[in-house]
C-alpha positions in Angstrom: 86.5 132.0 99.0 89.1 134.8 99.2 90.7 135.5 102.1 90.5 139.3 103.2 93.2 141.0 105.5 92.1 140.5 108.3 91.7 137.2 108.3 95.5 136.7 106.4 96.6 139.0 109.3 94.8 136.5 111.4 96.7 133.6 110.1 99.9 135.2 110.0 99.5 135.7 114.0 98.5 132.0 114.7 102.1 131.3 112.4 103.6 133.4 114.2 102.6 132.2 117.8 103.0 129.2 116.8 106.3 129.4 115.7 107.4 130.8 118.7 105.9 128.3 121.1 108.3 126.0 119.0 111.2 127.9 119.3 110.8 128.3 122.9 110.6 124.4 123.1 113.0 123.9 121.5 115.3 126.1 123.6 114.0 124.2 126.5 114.9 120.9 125.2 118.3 122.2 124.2 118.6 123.1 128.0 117.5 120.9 129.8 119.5 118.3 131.2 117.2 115.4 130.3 118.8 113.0 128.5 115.7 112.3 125.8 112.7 114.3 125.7 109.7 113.1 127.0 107.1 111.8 124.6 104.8 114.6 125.7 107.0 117.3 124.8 107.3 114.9 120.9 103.8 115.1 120.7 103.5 118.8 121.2 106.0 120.0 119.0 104.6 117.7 116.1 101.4 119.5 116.9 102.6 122.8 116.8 104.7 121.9 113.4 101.6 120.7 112.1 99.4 123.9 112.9 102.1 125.5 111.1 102.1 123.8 108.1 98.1 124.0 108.0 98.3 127.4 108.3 100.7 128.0 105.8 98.6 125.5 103.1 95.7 127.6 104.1 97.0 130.7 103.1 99.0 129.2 100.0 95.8 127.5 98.8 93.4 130.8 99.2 96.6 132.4 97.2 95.9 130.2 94.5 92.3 131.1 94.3 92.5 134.5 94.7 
């Protein structure tokens, strides 16, 4: 299965958002006076890294078979 356009443009915007929910996190830990994060805020920028990642396999993987 190919991917069309749209749906590369598609996954491109989920990368994208995604990639700046971390970098707004990451800001916010830099910031904060806290002196360790919480685990919360662990767990959702491994999610976030991961939905990356996934993305970006994705769209290699369809490149492959395309």
């Amino acid at each position: 299965m190919e991917l069309d356009l749209d749906e590369s443009s598609l996954a491109i915007g989920r990368i994208e958002r995604a990639l700046s929910r971390l970098e707004k996190a990451l800001t916010e830990r830099a910031t904060r006076p806290a002196p360790a994060p919480a685990t919360n805020d662990q767990s959702a920028l491994k999610a976030e890294v991961a939905a990356v990642i996934g993305e970006l396999d994705r769209l290699i993987t369809e490149a492959k078979n395309g």
